[in-house]
N, C-alpha and C positions, 0 to 999 in steps of 0.2 A: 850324497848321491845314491841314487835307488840300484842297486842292483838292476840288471838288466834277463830279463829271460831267454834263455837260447833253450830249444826242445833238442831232446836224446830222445832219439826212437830207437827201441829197437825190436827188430822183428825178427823172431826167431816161436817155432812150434814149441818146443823144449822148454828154453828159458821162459815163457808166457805160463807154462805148466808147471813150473819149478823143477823140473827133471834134470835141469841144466844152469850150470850158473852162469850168470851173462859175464862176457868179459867185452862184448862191445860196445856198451855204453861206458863202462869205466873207461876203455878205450878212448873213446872220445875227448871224456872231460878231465881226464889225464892231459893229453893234447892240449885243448883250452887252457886249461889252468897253464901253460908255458906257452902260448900263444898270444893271448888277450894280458892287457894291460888293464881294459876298462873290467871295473866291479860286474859278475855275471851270474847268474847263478842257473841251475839245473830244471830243465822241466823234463822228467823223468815218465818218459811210457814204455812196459813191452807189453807187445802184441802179436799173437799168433801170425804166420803166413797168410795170412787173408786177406783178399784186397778191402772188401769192406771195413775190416778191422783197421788196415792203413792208412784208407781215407779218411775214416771218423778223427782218427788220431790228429794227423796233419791240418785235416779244417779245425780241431776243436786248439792246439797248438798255436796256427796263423790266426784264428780271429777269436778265440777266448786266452787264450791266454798270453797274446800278442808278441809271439817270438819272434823277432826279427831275423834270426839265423833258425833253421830248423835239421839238422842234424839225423839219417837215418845209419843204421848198419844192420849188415844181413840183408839176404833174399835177392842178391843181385846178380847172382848164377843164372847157368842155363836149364836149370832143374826144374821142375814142373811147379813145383811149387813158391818158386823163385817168382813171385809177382812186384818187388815194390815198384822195379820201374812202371809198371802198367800203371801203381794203383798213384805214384807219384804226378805223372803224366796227366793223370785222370780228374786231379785237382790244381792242376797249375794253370796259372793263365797263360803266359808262355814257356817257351824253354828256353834253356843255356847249355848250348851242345858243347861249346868248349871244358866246360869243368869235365865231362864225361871223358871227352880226347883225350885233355892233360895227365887226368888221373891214369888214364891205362898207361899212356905211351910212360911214365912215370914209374908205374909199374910193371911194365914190361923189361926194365931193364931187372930186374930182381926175380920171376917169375914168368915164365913163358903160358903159364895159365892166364895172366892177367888178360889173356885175348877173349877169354869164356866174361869174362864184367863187364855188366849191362848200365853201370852207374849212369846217372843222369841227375840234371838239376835243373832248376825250374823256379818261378816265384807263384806264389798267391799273393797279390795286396800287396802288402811290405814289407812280406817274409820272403825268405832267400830259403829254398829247401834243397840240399844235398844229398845223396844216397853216395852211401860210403859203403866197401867191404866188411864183412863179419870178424875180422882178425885183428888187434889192436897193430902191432907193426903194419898190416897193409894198411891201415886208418891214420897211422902216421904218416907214408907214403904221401896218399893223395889228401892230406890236410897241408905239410908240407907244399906239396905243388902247388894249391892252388890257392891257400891262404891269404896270400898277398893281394888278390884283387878282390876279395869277399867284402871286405870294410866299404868300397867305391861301391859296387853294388847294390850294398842295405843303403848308402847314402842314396842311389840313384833314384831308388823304387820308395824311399820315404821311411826306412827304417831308422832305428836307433844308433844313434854314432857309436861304432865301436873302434876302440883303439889298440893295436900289436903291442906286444912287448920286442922293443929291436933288438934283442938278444937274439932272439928266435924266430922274427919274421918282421919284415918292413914292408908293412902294408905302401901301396901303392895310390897315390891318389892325383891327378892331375892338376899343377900350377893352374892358377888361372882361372 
């Protein structure tokens, strides 16, 4: 079985510059790696604050490199430079306001900032793209939350079957 692609974005000014060392893509695929059960392996971007830089990423992610799950962290403050949700929005063909809910109301109980997170999720085609916090705990947070219905979703839109590990998350899928 082929390994399956899932994109790591991550957007940060710093980290894109090497000035900073990312800890929110390891974040991530920390997470995955005790999530997923199915073989996956990492498609690895960072990318300054720019929306154009975020969009190149995402479409070349969804349709060259055909990630089923597309993974961002950072940039989802209220700060000026805080664009992914824009540049997310801007390539998705629709949206999925609930992953955005779940995650805050999730992380509301842990941090009362969690109200300033603009996260949002969306598909292109038969990628499923997420915009996650910059901080591996709040990345655990809302992967926890909403994990469980991500696998029905890449089914819905035609992605690649992915499978939980029930240790740590019982993907959801309807009988029937």
């Amino acid at each position: 079985m082929t390994d399956i692609p899932i994109g790591v974005v991550t957007i940060s000014d710093r980290a894109s510059r090497g000035a900073y060392e990312d800890k929110g893509g390891p974040g991530i695929e920390a997470a995955l790696k005790e999530l997923l059960a199915t073989p996956w392996r990492p498609e690895r971007r960072i990318v300054p604050d720019e929306r154009p830089a975020i969009e190149a990423a995402l479409i070349a992610l969804a349709e060259e490199a055909r990630c089923s799950l597309i993974l961002t962290t950072g940039g989802t403050g209220p700060a000026p430079r805080d664009v992914t949700p824009e540049a997310t929005e801007a390539v998705c063909d629709r949206m999925l306001p609930g992953f955005g809910e779940l995650m805050r109301l999730k992380s509301l109980a842990e941090v009362p900032t969690a109200i300033l997170s603009r996260q949002i999720a969306g598909t292109r085609g038969s990628s499923l793209i997420i915009n996650l916090p910059g901080k591996p705990a709040a990345i655990r947070t809302c992967l926890d939350a909403v994990f469980a219905a991500v696998p029905y979703c890449i089914d819905l839109i035609g992605g690649a079957r992915l499978e939980t590990d029930p240790r740590f998350c019982a993907a959801f899928r309807p009988k029937g």
